[in-house]
N, C-alpha and C positions, 0 to 999 in steps of 0.2 A: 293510028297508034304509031307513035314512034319508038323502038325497039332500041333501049338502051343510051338512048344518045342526050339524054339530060340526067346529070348525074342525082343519083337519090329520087328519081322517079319511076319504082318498080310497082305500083299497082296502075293500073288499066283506068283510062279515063272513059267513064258512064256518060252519059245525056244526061243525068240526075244530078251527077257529080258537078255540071256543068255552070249551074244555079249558083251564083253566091251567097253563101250564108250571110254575108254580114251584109251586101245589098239589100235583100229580103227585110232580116231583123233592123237596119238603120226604118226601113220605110213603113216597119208595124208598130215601132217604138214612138211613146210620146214626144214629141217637141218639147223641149227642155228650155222656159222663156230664159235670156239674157238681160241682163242688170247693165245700161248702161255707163261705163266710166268717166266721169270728169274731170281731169285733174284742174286741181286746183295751185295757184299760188298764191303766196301767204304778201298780203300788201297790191295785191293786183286783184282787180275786178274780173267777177269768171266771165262777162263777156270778151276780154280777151283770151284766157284761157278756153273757150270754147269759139273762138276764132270770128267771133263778132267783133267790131270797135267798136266803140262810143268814144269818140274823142273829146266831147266833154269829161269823160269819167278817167281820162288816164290824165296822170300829174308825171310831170318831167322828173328824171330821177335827180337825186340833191347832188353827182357828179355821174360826168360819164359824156354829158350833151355836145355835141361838136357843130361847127359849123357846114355846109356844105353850098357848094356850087352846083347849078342846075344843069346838067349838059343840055336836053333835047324836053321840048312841051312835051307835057304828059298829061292828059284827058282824063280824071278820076271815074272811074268804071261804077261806085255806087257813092254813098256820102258817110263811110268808114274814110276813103282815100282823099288826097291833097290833090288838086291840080295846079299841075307846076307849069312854069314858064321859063326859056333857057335863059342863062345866063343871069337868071336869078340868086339870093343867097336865102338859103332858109339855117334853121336849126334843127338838128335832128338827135335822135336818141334809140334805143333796142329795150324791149324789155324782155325780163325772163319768157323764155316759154315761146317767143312770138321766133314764127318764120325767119330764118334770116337773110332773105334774100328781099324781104323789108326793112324799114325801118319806120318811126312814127315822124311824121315832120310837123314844123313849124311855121309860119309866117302870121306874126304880128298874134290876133287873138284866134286865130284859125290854125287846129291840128288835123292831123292823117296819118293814114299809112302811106309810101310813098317807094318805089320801089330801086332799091340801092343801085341795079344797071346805069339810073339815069342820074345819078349823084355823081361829083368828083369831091370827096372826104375832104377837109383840109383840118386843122388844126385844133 
């Protein structure tokens, strides 16, 4: 027992005391199921909203798309992503919602996601 030296604590700590109530009552209490969220965007397919591509299913927005330069090859990790080639030019574009440390790219009839470290923007 410590005698005085936290203020506002004048009753005596028990071994009973020692239990946490809300410990105890969290682990007798029902599990309460969770409803998971999706959000949604309005003109965008929820496989990107829920962090999938289909690059078939995303449409270039009617402005916005920019050109870019390839700095360094880049190896697509699954068949959501582009694999690029340096010193290439592709097209690229952002949509609502999506990461932005991507962007979706372009070449020819082939899209992806594509990751903006290895772009230089241009115009």
């Amino acid at each position: 027992r410590f005698s005085g030296t936290f203020v506002g604590n004048t009753e005596s700590a028990s071994p009973a005391a020692a239990a946490s109530p809300p410990a105890v009552a969290a682990a007798t209490l029902p599990a309460v199921p969770t409803i998971p969220v999706v959000p949604t965007i309005v003109g965008v397919p929820n496989t990107v909203a829920e962090g999938v591509l289909n690059p078939n299913e995303v449409k270039p927005p009617a402005s916005g798309t920019r050109r870019a330069r390839v700095l360094y090859d880049y190896e697509a990790a699954d068949s959501t992503e582009l694999a690029l080639l340096a010193d290439e030019m592709i097209t690229v574009y952002s949509l609502p919602g999506m990461d932005p440390d991507w962007l979706i790219g372009e070449r020819g009839n082939q899209k992806g996601k594509v990751p903006v470290t290895y772009l230089e923007l241009l115009s």
